[in-house]
C-alpha positions as a Markdown table, in Angstrom:
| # | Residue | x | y | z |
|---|---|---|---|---|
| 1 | Unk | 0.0 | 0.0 | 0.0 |
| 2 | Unk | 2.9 | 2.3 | 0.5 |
| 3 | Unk | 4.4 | 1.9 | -2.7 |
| 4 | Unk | 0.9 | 2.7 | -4.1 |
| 5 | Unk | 0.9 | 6.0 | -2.2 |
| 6 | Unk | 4.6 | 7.1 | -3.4 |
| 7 | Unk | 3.4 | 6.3 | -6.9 |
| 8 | Unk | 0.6 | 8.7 | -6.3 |
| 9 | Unk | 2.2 | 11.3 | -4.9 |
| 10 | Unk | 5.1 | 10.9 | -7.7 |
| 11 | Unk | 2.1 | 11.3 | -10.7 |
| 12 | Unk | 0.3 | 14.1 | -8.6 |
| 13 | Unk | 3.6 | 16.2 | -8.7 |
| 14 | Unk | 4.6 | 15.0 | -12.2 |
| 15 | Unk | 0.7 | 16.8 | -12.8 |
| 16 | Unk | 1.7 | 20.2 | -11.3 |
| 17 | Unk | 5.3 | 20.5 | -13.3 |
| 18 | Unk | 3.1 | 19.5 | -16.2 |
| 19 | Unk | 0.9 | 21.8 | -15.9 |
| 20 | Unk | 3.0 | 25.2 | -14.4 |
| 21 | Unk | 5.3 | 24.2 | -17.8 |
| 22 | Unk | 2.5 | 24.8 | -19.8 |
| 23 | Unk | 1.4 | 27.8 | -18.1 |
| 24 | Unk | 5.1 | 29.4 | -18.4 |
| 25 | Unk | 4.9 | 28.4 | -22.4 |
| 26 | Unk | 1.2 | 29.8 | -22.8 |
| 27 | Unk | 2.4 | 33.3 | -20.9 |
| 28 | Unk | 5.9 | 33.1 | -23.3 |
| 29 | Unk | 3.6 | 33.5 | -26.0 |
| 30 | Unk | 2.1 | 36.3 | -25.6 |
| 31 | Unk | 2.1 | 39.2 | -27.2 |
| 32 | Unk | 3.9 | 42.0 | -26.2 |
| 33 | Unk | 2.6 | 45.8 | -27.1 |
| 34 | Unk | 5.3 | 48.6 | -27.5 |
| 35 | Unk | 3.9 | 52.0 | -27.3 |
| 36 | Unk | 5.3 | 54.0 | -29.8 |
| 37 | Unk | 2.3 | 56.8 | -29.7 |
| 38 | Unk | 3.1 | 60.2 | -31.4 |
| 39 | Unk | 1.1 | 63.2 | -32.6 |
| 40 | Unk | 1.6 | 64.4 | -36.5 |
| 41 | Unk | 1.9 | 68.0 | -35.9 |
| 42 | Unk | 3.4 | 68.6 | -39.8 |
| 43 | Unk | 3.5 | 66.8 | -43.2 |
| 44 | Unk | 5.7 | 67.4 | -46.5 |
| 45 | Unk | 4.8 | 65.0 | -49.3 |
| 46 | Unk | 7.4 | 64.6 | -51.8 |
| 47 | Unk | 7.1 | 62.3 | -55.0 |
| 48 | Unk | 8.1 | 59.1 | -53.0 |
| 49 | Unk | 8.0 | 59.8 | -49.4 |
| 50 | Unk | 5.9 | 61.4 | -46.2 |
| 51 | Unk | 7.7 | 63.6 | -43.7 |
| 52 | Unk | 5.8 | 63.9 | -40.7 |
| 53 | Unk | 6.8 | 66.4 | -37.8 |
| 54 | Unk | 5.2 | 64.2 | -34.4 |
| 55 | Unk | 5.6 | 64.8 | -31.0 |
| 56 | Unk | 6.3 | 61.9 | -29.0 |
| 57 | Unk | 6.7 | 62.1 | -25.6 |
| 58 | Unk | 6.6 | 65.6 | -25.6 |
| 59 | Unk | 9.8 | 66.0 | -28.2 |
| 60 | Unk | 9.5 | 66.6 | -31.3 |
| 61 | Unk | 10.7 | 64.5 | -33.9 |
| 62 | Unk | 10.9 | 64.2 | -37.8 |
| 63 | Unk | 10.4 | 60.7 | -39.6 |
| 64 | Unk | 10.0 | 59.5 | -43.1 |
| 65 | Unk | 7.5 | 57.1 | -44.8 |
| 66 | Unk | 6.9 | 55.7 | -48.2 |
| 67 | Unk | 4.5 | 58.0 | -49.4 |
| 68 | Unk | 1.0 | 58.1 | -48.2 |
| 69 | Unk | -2.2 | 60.3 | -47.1 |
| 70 | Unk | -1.5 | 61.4 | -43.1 |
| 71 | Unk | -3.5 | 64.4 | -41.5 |
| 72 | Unk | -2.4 | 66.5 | -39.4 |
| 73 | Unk | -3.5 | 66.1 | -35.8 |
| 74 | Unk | -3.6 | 62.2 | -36.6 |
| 75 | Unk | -2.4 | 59.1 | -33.6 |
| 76 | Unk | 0.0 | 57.2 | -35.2 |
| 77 | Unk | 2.3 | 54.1 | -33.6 |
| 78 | Unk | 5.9 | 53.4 | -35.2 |
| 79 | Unk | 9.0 | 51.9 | -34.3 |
| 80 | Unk | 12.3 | 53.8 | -34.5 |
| 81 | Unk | 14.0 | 53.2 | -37.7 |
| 82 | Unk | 16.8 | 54.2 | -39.5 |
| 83 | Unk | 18.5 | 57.8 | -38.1 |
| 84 | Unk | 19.6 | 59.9 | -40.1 |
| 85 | Unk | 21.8 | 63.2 | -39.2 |
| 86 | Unk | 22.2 | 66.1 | -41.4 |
| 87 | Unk | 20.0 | 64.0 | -43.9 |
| 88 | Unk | 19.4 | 66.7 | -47.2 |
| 89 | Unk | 16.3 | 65.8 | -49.6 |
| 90 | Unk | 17.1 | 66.7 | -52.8 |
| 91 | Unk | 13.5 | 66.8 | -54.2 |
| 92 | Unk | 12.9 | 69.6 | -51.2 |
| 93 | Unk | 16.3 | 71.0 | -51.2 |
| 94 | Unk | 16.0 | 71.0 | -47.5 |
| 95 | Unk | 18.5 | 69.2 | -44.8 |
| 96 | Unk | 16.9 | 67.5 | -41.8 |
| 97 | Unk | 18.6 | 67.9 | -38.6 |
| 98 | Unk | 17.6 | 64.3 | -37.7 |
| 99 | Unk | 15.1 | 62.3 | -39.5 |
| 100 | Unk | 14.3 | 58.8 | -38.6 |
| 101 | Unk | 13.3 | 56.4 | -41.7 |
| 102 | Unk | 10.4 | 54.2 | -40.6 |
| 103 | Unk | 8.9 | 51.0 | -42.1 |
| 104 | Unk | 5.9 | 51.1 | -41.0 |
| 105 | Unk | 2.9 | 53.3 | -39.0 |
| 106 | Unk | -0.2 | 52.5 | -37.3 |
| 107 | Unk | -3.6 | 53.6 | -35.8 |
| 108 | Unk | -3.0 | 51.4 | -33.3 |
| 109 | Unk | -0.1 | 49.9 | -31.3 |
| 110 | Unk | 2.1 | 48.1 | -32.7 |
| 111 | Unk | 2.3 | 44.6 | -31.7 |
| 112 | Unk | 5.5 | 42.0 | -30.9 |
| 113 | Unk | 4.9 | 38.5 | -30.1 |
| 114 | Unk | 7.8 | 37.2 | -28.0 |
| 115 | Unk | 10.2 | 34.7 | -29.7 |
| 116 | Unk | 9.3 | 31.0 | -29.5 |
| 117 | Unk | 10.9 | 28.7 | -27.3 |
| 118 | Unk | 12.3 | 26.5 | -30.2 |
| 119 | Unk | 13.7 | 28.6 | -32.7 |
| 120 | Unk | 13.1 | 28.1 | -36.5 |
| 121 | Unk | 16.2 | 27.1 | -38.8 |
| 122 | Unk | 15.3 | 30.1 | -41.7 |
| 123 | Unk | 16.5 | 33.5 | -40.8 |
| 124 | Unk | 13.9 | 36.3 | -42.0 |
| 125 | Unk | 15.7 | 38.9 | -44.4 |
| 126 | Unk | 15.0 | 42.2 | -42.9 |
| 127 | Unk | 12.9 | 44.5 | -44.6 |
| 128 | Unk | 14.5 | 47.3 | -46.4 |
| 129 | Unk | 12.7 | 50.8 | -47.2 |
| 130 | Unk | 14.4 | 52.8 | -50.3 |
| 131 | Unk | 16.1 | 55.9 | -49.2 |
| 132 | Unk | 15.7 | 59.4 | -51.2 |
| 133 | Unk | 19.3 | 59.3 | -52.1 |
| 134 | Unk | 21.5 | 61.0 | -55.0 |
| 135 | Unk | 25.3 | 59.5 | -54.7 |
| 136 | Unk | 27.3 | 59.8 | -57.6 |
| 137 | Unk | 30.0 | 57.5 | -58.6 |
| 138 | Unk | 33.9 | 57.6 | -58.7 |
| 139 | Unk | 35.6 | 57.5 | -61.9 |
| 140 | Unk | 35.1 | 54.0 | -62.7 |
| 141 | Unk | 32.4 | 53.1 | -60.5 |
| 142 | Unk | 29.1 | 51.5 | -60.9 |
| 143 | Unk | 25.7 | 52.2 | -59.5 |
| 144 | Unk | 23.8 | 49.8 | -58.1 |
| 145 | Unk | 21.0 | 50.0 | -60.3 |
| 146 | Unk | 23.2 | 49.5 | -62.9 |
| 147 | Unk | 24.7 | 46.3 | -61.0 |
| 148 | Unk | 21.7 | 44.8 | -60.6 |
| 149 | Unk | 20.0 | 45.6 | -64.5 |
| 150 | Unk | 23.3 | 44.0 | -66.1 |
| 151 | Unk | 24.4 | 41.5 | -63.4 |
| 152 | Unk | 25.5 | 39.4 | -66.4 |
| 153 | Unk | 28.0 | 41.8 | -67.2 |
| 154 | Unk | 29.8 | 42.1 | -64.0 |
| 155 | Unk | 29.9 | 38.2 | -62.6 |
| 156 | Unk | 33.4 | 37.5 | -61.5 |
| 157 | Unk | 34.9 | 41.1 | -62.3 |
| 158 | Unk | 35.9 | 43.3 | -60.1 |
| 159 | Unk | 33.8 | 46.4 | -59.7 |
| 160 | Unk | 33.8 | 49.9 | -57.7 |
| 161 | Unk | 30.7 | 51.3 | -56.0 |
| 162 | Unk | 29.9 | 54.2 | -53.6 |
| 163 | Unk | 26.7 | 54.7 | -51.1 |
| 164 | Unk | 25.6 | 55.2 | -47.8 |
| 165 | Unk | 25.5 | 52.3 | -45.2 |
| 166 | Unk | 22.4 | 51.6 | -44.1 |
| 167 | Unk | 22.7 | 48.4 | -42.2 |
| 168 | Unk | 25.8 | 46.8 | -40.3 |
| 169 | Unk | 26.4 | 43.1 | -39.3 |
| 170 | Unk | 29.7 | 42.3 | -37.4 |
| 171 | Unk | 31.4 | 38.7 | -37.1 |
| 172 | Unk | 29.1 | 36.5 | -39.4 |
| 173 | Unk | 30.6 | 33.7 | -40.9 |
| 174 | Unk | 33.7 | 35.5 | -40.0 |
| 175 | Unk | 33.1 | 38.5 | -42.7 |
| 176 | Unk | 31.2 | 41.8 | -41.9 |
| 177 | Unk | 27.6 | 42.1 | -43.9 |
| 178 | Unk | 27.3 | 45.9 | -44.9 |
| 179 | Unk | 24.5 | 47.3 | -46.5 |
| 180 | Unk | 24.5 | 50.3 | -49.0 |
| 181 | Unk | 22.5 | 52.0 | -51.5 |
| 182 | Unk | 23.2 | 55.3 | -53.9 |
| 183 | Unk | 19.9 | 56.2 | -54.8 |
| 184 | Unk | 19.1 | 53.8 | -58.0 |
| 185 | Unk | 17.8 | 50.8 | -58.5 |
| 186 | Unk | 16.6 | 48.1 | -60.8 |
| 187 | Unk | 12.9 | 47.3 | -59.8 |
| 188 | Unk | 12.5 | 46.5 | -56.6 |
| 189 | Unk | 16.1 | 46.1 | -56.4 |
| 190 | Unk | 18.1 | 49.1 | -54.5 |
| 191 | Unk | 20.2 | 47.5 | -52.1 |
| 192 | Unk | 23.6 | 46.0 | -52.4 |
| 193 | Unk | 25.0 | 43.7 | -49.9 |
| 194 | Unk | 28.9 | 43.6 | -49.4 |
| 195 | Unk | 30.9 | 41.1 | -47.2 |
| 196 | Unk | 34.2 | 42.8 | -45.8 |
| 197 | Unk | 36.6 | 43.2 | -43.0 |
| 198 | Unk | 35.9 | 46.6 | -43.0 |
| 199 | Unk | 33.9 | 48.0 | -39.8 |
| 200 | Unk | 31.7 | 51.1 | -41.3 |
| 201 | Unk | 28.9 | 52.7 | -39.1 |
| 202 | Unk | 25.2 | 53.2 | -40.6 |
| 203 | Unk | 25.4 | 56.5 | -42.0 |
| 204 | Unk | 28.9 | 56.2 | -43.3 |
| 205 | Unk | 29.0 | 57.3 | -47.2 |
| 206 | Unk | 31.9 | 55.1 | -48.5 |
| 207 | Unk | 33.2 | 53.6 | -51.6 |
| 208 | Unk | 34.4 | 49.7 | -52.0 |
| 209 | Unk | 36.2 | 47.5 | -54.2 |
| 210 | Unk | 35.4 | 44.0 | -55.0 |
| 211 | Unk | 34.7 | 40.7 | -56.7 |
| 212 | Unk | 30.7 | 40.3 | -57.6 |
| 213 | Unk | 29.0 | 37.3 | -56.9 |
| 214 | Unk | 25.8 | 36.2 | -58.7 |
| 215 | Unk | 23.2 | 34.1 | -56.9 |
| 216 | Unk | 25.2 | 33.3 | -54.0 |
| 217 | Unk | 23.4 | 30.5 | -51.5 |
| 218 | Unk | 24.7 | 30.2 | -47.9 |
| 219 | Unk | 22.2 | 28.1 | -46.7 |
| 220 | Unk | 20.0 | 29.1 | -43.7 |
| 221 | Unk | 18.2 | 31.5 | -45.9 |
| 222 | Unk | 21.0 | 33.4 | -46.3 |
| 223 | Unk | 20.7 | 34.2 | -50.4 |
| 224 | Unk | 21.8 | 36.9 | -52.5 |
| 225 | Unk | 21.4 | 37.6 | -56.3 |
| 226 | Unk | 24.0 | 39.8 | -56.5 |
| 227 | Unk | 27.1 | 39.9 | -53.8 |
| 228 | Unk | 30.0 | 42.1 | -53.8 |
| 229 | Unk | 32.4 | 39.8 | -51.6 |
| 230 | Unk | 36.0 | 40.4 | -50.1 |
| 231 | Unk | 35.5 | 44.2 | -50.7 |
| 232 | Unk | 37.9 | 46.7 | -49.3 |
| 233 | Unk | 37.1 | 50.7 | -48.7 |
| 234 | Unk | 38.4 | 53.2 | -51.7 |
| 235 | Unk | 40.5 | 56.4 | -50.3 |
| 236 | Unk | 38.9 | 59.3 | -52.8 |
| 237 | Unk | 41.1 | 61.9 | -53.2 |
């Protein structure tokens, strides 16, 4: 009869741990809402974009959307996004202290569910938004709109190209993964990626030299259809 008991007792706590685990796995799901509420006091429309003046938490602050119809005195939720000092607009010949460059806005707030316990084995590509850039090229350099429309051209040469970083990351697969763009494109097709040793910081303008890669596959989801690998940064005198 003992032995019964014990058993018992064993299965009865066995229950609980069950059932606390699945408690701590239902609250790890949920999701998590960031208040990012800001007032639009201001808006400038240009051909592809939205700058809005809000005030969030009492500050003001300018940000940048793909273009769309915003009033003024509207709620809107965002997430930081790209900042950008001293940023000029060509289109409105007019240089923005600070202006962040945001991926998305809502009425409402934005939700973030938390990250699940067993993690997936394909990396989601971030997504990119097109900045209102005008770089021009170095003697001998190519845009990357002109990359990407005559790919053909350039796989396995070594090419020159010169924009603004817009996205850094250090250490992976023992290379740096920079991200730049000048302004053109091909399509949907404005960003170039570029593996290096160099170390830039988001916001650098810079110019590099390397081998391009076409339809490079590194597994995990990690694919490009262009790649500008082993580049190094070009001194412009």
């Amino acid at each position: 009869m003992s032995e019964i008991i014990k058993l018992l007792v064993v299965l009865f706590c066995f229950f609980l741990i069950s059932c606390q685990e699945n408690q701590n796995s239902t609250n790890f799901q949920v999701p998590k809402l960031t208040d990012q509420k800001a007032e639009v006091k201001e808006v400038i429309q240009t051909s592809s974009y939205t700058y809005l003046r809000v005030e969030k938490n009492k500050q003001d602050q300018w940000i940048a959307i793909n273009r769309q119809e915003i009033s003024i005195g509207a709620v809107i939720y965002y997430e930081n996004g790209l900042k950008m000092d001293n940023f000029t607009s060509p289109e409105l010949q007019r240089t923005f202290e600070t202006v962040y460059f945001v991926q998305q806005i809502s009425d409402s707030p934005i939700k973030h569910e938390m990250p699940p316990r067993i993690q997936g084995t394909t990396p989601q590509k971030p997504v990119l938004t097109k900045l209102e850039l005008k770089i021009e090229q170095p003697a001998g350099g190519t845009s990357i709109g002109n990359l990407y429309s005559k790919r053909n051209n350039f796989d396995g040469k070594s090419i020159k190209v010169r924009g603004k970083v817009t996205k850094v990351n250090l250490g992976i697969m023992n290379r740096n993964w920079i991200h730049i763009q000048d302004g053109t494109s091909d399509g949907e097709n404005f960003d170039l990626t570029i593996t290096t040793d160099h170390e830039p910081k988001v916001g650098d303008e810079v110019t590099y030299s390397g081998i391009l890669g076409l339809n490079k596959d590194f597994g995990m989801g990690y694919s490009y259809s262009i790649l500008l690998e082993n580049a190094v940064p070009v001194e412009l005198y």
